[in-house]
N, C-alpha and C positions, 0 to 999 in steps of 0.2 A: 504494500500500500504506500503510493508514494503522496499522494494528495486527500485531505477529507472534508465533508460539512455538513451540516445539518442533513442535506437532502441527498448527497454522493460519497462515493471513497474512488477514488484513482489509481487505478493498478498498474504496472510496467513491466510488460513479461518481456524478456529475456531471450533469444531464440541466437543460438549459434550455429553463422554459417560457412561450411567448407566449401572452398573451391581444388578440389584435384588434380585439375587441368592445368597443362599446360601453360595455356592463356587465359589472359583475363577476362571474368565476366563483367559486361557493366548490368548493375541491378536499376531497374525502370522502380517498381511502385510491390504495394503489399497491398491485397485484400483481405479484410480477416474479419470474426464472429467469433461473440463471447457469447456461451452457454453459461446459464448456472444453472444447477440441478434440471438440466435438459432444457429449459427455457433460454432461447434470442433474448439479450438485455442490452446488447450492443456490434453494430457492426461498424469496422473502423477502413477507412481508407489513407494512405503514407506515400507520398515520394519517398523511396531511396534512394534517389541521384545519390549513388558510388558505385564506384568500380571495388568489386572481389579478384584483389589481385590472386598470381597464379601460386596454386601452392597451398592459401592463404587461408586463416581462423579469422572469422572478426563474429561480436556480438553484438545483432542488432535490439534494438529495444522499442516495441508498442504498446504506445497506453492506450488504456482501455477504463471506462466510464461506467460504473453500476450506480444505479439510480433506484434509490431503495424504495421508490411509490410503484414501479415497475412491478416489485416484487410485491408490495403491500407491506414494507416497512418503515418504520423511521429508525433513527441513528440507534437509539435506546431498544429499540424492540429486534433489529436484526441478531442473526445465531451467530457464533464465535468464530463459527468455521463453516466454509460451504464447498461443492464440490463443482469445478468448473471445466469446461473444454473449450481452448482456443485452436481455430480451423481458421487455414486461410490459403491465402496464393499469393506466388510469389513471382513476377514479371521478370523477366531478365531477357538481356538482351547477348545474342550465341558471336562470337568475333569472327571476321572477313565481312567484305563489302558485300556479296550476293546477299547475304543474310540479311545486312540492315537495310537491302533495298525492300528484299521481303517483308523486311519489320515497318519499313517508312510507308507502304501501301497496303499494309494490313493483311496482308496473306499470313503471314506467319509469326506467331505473336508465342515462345517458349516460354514456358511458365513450369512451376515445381508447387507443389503443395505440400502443407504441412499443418499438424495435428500436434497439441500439449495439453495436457490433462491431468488435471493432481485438486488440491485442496488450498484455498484462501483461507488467509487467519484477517478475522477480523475484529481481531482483541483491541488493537494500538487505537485510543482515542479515548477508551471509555470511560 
């Protein structure tokens, strides 16, 4: 939980990505959805204008926005812990010119998907 108030708490998950390859990826954008206990409470959309150089670890970070009237709570009445799953996509753009002529007129758009799932603590504030 990195932000909170009365009516929200603000999450930032965490998601590390490798690049294997040889060459650099450049990353376009992330689409992603927050479940809590199976319930859509938020869908988020990101530029990642960067490049995942080749070889290369880096960890990106999305925040994500629970709105406790959503669920039908306030600050004081929500539970300690919940369980959540974040899904999304991931854009990226593949290196040599053929490809990003493909990518510039919409033929070919490579994307990765990705799933996290575990339990929020929502003790800090109370």
């Amino acid at each position: 939980m990195t932000e909170e108030s009365d009516e929200a708490s603000v999450f930032t998950f965490e998601l590390e990505l490798q690049n294997p390859n040889p060459e650099p990826i450049g990353l376009r954008e992330f689409h992603y959805r927050l479940r809590i206990n199976g319930q859509e409470v938020y869908v988020g959309r990101r530029a990642a204008s960067t490049t995942l150089h080749s070889h290369a670890l880096q960890t990106i970070e999305l925040p994500a926005v629970l709105r406790y009237q959503l669920l039908g709570w306030t600050r004081r009445e929500r539970p300690q812990s919940l369980s959540y799953e974040l899904t999304g996509t991931l854009l990226y753009e593949t290196p040599g010119e053929l490809a990003e002529i493909l990518l510039d007129i919409g033929v070919r758009r490579p994307k990765v998907t990705f799933a996290k799932v575990g339990r929020l603590d929502l003790t800090e504030g109370r």
